[in-house]
N, C-alpha and C positions, 0 to 999 in steps of 0.2 A: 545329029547327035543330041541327044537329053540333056536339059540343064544339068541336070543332078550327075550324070555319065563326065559332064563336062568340068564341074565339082570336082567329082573325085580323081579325074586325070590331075586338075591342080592342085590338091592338096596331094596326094601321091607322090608328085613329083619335087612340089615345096620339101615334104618329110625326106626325100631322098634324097637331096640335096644338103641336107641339114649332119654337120661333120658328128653330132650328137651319135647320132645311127652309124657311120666308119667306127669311130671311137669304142663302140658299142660292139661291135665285130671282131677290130681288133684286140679289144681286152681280153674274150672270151678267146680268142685263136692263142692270143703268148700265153693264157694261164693253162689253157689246153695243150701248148705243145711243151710248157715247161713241166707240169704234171706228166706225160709221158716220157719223159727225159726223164726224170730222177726217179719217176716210181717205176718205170719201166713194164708200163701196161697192164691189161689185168680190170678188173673190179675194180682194183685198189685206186684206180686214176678216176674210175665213176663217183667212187666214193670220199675223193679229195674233192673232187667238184661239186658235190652234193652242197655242203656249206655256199659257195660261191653262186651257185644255180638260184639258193633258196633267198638269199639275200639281196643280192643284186639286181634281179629282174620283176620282183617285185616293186623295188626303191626306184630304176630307171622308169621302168609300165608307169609305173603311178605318179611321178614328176614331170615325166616328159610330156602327159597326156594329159596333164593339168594346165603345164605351162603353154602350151599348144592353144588351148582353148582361151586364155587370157591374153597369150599375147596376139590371137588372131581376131580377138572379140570386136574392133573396128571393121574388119573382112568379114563376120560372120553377117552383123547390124548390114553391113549393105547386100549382102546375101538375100537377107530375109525380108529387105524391103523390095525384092525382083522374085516373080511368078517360080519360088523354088520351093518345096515343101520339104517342111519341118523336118521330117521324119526321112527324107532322101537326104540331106542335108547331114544331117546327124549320125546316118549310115558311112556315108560318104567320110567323114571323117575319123568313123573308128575302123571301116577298112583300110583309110590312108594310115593311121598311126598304129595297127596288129601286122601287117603283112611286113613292112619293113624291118621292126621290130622283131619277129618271129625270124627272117631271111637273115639278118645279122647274126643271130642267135647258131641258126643251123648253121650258118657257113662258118663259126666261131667256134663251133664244139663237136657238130655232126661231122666236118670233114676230116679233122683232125682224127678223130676214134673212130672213122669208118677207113680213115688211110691205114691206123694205128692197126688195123684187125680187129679191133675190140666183137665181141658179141653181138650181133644185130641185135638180140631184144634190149638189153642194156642201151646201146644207143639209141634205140626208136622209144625207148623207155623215158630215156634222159631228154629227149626231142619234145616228146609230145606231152611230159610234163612241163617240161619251159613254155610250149607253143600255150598250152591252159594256163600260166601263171600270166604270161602275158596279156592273154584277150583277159582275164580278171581283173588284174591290178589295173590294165587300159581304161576298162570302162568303168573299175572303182575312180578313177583320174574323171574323166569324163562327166559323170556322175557332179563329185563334188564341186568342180567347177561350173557344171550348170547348173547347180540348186547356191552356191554363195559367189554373188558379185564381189566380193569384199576379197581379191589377189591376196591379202595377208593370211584372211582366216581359211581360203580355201588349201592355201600352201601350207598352211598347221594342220589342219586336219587332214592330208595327205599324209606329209610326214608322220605327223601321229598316227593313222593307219596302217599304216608301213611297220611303226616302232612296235603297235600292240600287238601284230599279226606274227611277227618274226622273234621280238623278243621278248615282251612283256608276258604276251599268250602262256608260254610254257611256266613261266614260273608263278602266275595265277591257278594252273590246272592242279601244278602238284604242289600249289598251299592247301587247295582244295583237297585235297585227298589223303593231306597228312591232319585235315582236321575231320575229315569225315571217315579214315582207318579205310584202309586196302580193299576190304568186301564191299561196304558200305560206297567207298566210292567208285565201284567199278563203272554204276549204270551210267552215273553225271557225267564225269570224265569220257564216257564214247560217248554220249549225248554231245556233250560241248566238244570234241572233234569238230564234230560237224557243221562248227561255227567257224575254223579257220583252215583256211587251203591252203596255206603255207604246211599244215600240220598233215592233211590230206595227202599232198606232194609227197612232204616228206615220207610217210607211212608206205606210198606207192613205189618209190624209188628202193628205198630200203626193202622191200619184201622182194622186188626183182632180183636187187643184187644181195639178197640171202645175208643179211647184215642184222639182225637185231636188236646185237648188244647195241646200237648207235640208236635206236630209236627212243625218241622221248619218250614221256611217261603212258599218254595219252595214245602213243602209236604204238606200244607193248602192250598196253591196256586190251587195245584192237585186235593187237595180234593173237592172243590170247587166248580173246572169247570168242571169235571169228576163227581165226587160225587160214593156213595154207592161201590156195589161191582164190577165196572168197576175201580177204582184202583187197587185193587189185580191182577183183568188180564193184567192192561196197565205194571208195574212194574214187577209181575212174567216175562214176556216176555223182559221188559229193563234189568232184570239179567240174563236173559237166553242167549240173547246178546252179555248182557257184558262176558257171561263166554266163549261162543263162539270167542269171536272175538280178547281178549289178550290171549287163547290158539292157535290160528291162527297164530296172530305174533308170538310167541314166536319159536313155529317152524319154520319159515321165515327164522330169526335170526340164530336159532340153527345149519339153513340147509347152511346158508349162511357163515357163521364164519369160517375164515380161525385159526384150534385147531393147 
């Protein structure tokens, strides 16, 4: 067996281990079986989740995948001082911290609404947006903890990615466009979508479950000028992107850092 194969059995197994990932299962199963209980199925329970999805798994991806890396930073230094490479290494531990992450998730929300009868597209909708928020947020985690040594300023600048992604984001876009007047802002506002995947998500889930009126300013914008099911494609592809491209940095960073 391969150093690197051997790696990632131990950190897999470390992350599975870790009650962060249970707790992370069961939050998503009681808010999923209590939203089925009082809304009584339907859309209506995808769409109470919507909020919860959008919030929470980007805040767990990107702390846990921070904390990870700092507190393993003694395990990683003797890693890297033994015939393992960088880049299997760095693999290794964002497949150990997406796959459990993502398995919490399904088993937390998919079994619930696939027991429930819910719609398969809605649930595979609801699934494979969460499985993209996670590999994102992951390797946004990932990422900032191997470009700053400094535990205080990487865990601020997590959290602050987290705050401008989820909430800051929207009420920057439509300052934007009450200064720039509804036509004029149409192009900026879909232009700057495409800087945040929480907003992407959001835009995607909403057009599935035929929801609208709930879309922010930016995701009516979309919907709009776009219209129908060329959202789904323009947005599946800005997360597919987005997952792409802070997995990229993050080994940059990872490769680059003097451990």
């Amino acid at each position: 067996m391969s150093s690197t194969r051997r790696v990632l059995r131990y950190a897999l197994s470390d992350v599975i281990r870790r009650r962060w990932v249970l707790a992370y299962a069961l939050f998503f199963a009681g808010v999923t079986e209590g939203l089925l209980w009082l809304g009584g199925g339907g859309s209506r329970v995808a769409v109470s989740l919507l909020d919860v999805v959008l919030l929470i798994i980007p805040l767990v991806s990107i702390a846990f995948s921070t904390l990870y890396v700092y507190n393993a930073q003694g395990f990683l230094e003797l890693l890297l001082s033994q015939p393992v490479s960088r880049r299997g290494l760095y693999f290794s531990i964002w497949v150990a911290l997406v796959l459990p992450l993502i398995a919490a998730f399904v088993i937390g929300v998919g079994i619930p609404l696939a027991l429930a009868g819910e719609p398969s597209a809605v649930t595979c909708t609801m699934i494979g947006t969460g499985a993209a928020l996670t590999i994102i947020f992951v390797a946004l985690g990932l990422a900032i903890a191997s470009s700053l040594p400094d535990r205080i300023k990487g865990l601020g600048l997590a959290v602050g990615a987290w705050l401008a992604t989820t909430v800051v984001y929207d009420g920057l876009v439509l300052i934007l466009a009450t200064m720039l007047g509804a036509r004029s802002a149409a192009a900026p506002v879909l232009s700057a979508l495409a800087l945040n995947p929480v907003d992407l998500a959001r835009a995607l889930l909403l057009t599935q479950l035929d929801a609208p009126a709930l879309m922010a300013y930016s995701d009516a914008v979309m919907q709009r000028l776009i219209g129908g099911q060329m959202v789904v494609l323009v947005t599946a592809v800005g997360l597919a992107m987005w997952c792409v491209v802070p997995t990229a940095l993050g080994l940059r960073a990872f490769r680059r850092r003097d451990w």
